[in-house]
C-alpha positions in Angstrom: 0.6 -9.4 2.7 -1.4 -12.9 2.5 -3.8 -13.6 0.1 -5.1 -10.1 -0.3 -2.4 -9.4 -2.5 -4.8 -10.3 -5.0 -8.1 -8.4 -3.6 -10.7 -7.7 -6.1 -13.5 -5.2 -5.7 -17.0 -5.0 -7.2 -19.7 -2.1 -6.6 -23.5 -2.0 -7.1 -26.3 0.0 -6.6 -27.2 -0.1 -2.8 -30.7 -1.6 -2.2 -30.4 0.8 1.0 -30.2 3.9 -0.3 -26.9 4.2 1.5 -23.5 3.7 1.2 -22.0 0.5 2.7 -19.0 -2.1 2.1 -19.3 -6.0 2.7 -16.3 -8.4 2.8 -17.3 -12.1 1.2 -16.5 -14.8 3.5 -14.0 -17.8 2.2 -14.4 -21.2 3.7 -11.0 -21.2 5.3 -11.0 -18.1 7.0 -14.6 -19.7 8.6 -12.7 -22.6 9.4 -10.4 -20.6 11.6 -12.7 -18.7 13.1 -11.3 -15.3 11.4 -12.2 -11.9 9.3 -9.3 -10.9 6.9 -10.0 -7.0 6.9 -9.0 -6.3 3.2 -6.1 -3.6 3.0 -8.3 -0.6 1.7 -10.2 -0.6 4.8 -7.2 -1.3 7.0 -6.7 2.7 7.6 -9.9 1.9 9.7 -8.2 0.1 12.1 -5.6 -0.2 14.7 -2.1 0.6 13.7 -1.1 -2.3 16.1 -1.9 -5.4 17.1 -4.0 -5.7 20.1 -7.8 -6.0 20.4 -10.5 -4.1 19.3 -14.7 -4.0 20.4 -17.4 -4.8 18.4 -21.0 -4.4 18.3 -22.5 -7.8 16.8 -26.0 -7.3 14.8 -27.9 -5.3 16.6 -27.3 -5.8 19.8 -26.0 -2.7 22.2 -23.4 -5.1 24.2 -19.4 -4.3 23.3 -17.5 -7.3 23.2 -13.6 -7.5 23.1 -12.2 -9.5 20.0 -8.6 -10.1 19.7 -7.0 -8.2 15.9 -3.8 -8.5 14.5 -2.8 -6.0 11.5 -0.5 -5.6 8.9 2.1 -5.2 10.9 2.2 -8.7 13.0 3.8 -11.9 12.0 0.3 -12.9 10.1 0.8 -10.2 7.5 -2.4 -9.8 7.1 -5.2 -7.3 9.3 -7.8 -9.8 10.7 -10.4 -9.9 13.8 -9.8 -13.0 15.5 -12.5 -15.4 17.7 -15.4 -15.3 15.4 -16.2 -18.9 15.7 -19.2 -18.8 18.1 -20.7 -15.6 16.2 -20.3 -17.5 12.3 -21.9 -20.9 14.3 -24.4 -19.0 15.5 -25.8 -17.4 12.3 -25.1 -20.3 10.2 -22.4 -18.0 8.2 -21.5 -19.9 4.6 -18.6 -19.7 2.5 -19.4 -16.5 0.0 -22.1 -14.8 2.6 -20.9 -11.2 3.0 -20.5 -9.5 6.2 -20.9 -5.8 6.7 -18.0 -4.2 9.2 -18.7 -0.8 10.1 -16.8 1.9 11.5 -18.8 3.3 14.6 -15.7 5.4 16.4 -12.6 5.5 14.9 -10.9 6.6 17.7 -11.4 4.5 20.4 -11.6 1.5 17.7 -15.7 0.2 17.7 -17.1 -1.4 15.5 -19.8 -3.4 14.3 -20.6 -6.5 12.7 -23.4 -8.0 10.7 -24.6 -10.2 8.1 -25.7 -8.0 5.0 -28.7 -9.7 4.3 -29.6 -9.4 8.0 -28.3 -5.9 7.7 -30.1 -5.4 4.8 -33.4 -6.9 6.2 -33.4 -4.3 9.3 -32.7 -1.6 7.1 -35.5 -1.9 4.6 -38.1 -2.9 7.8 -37.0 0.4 9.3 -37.7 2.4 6.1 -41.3 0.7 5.9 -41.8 1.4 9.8 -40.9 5.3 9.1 -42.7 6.0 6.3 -45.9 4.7 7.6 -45.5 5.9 10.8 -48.6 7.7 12.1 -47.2 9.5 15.2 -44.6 12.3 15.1 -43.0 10.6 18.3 -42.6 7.5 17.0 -41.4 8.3 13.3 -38.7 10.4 14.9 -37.6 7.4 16.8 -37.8 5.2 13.7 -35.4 7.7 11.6 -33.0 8.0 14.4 -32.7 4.3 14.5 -32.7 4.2 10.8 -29.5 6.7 11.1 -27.6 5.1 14.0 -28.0 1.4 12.0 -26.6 3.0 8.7 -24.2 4.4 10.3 -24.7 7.9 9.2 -24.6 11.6 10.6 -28.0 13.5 11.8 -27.1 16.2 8.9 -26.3 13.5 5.8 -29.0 11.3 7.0 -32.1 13.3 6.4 -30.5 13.9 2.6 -29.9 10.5 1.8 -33.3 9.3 2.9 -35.0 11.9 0.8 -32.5 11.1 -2.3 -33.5 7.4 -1.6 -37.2 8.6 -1.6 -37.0 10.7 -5.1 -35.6 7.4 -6.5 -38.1 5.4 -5.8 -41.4 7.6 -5.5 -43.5 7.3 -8.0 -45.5 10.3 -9.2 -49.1 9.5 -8.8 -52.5 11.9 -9.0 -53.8 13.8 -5.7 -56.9 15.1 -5.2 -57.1 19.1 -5.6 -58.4 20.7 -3.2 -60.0 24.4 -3.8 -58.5 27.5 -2.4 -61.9 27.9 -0.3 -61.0 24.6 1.6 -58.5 24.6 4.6 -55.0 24.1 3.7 -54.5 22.3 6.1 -56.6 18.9 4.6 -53.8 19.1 1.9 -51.8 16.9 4.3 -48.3 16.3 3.6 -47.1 12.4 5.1 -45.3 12.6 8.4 -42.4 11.1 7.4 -41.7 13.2 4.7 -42.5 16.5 7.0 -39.9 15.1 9.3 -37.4 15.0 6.2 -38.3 18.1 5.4 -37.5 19.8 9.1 -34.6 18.1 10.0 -33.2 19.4 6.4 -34.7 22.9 6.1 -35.4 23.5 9.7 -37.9 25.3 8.9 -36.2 27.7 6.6 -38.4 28.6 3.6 -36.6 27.5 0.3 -37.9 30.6 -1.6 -36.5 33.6 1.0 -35.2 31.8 4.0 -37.4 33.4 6.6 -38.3 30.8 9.3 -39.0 31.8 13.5 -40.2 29.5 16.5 -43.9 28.5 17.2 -44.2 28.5 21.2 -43.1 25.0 21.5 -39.4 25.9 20.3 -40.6 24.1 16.9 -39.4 25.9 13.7 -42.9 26.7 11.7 -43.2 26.0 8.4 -45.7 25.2 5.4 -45.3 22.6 2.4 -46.3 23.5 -1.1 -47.2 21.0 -4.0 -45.4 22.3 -7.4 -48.9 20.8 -9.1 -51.7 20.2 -7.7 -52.5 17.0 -9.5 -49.4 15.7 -8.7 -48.5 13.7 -5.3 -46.1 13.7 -2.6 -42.4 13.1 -4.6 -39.3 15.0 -3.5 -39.6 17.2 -6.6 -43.3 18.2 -6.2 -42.8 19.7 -2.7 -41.3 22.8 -1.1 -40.7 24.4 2.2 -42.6 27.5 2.2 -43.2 30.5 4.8 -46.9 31.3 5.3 -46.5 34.5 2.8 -45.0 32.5 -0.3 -47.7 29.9 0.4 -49.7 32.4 -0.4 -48.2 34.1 -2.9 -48.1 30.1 -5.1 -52.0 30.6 -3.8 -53.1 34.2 -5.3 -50.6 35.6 -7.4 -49.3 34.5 -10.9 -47.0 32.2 -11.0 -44.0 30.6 -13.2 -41.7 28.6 -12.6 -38.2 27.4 -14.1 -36.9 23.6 -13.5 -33.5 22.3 -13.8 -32.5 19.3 -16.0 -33.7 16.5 -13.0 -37.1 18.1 -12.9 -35.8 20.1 -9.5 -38.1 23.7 -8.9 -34.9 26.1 -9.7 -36.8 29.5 -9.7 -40.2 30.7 -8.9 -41.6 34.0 -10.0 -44.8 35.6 -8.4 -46.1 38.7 -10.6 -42.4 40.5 -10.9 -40.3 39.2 -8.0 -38.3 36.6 -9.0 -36.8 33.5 -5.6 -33.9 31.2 -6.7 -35.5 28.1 -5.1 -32.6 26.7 -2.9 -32.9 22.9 -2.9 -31.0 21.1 -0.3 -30.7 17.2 -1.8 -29.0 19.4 -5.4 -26.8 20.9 -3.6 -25.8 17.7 -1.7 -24.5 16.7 -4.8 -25.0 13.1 -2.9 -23.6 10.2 -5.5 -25.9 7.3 -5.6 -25.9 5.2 -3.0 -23.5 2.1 -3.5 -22.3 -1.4 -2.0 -18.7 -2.0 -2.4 -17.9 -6.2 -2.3 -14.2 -7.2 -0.9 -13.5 -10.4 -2.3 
């Protein structure tokens, strides 16, 4: 099987937010102009020899590249003619490359430096969450999804996860039941999370409907007041539990992670359904091939 006889693996914390595995680069496979494709990931990839098509970086042009796998005379999976792509981004012995699967079934892939991968990531996150228009942050997030490598449904999830990580809780102005809701804004980004997760679907008794534009409706509530805009401070709400949190009395019960679990209002009690806890997404890691 070649030299990956002896392949060692290492996992750390993603400084994405999502799941993704790199494969350090040895000075003689850069001499040759070759990836070795370590055998775990092999089940990714062509049975046979033959070629395969890759996306390089973030380009949207499929080049052809010649692979061999386990079963040719090299013993060993590899994507061939590399040469002009590692000359090209100055790629070093020990610089990782990310490989990622983007169909399966007719074999495409792509290919990218993790600290360039890394780099777009983290400038798409920024881009999103101070986005100002609702057109553009959609955009963003789709991008964000499509570079990750991640489904429409798990991608709104792991953003948010990545979000309650990393949000601190900071003080908010209150404003008085007199004022317009409406002032306590809710950032865009984090109203988009919220949609494409909920769809509009109140978290306390699941009524939702259409507004005229085919848009689901829905309100956001702040646990506390004094508290700001973190994944555990905020709910999807209807327009009569909004106001129930608003007028009636109110307790609540919170899981072990600080998650609303149930809300009561006077005597009716809502099991709070929360969509990142019952995800049950592990934290986000990098696996290193080596």
């Amino acid at each position: 099987m070649g030299t990956h006889n002896t392949q060692k693996i290492r996992v750390y914390k993603s400084s994405t937010g999502y799941d993704y595995a790199t494969i350090r680069m040895t000075q003689s496979r850069i001499d040759k102009g070759l990836i070795a494709i370590p055998k775990a990931l092999s089940k990714f990839f062509p049975p046979k020899s033959g070629h395969i098509n890759v996306y390089f970086d973030n380009s949207n042009v499929l080049l052809p590249k010649a692979y061999s796998s386990y079963d040719s005379t090299t013993r060993e999976c590899r994507i061939g003619g590399m040469r002009d792509w590692f000359e090209k981004n100055r790629v070093e012995k020990r610089d990782e490359v990310v490989i990622q699967v983007i169909e399966k079934v007719n074999f495409i892939y792509r290919i990218s430096l993790e600290r360039e991968f890394v780099v777009r990531t983290q400038k798409l996150q920024r881009i999103f969450e101070s986005s100002k228009k609702i057109d553009e942050a959609n955009t963003v997030l789709d991008n964000l999804l499509t570079l990750t490598n991640v489904t429409p449904e798990v991608g709104p999830l792991a953003e948010l996860s990545r979000l309650s990580q990393t949000m601190g809780k900071s003080e908010r102005r209150r404003i008085p039941i007199s004022e317009n809701r409406s002032k306590e804004t809710v950032p865009l980004h984090m109203r988009i999370l919220y949609e494409r997760i909920y769809k509009g679907h109140c978290q306390l008794c699941d009524f939702w409907f259409f507004k005229r534009n085919k848009m689901p409706y829905f309100e956001m509530h702040h646990i506390d007041p004094l508290l700001g805009h973190h994944p555990r401070n905020l709910v999807v709400v209807c327009g009569n539990c909004h106001n129930q949190f608003e007028y009636s009395e109110v307790s609540l019960r919170f899981d072990k992670n600080g998650w609303v679990k149930f809300v009561r209002f006077n005597d009716k009690s809502h099991k709070v359904f929360q969509a990142l806890v019952a995800a049950k997404l592990k934290p986000a890691q990098k696996i290193l091939y080596f």
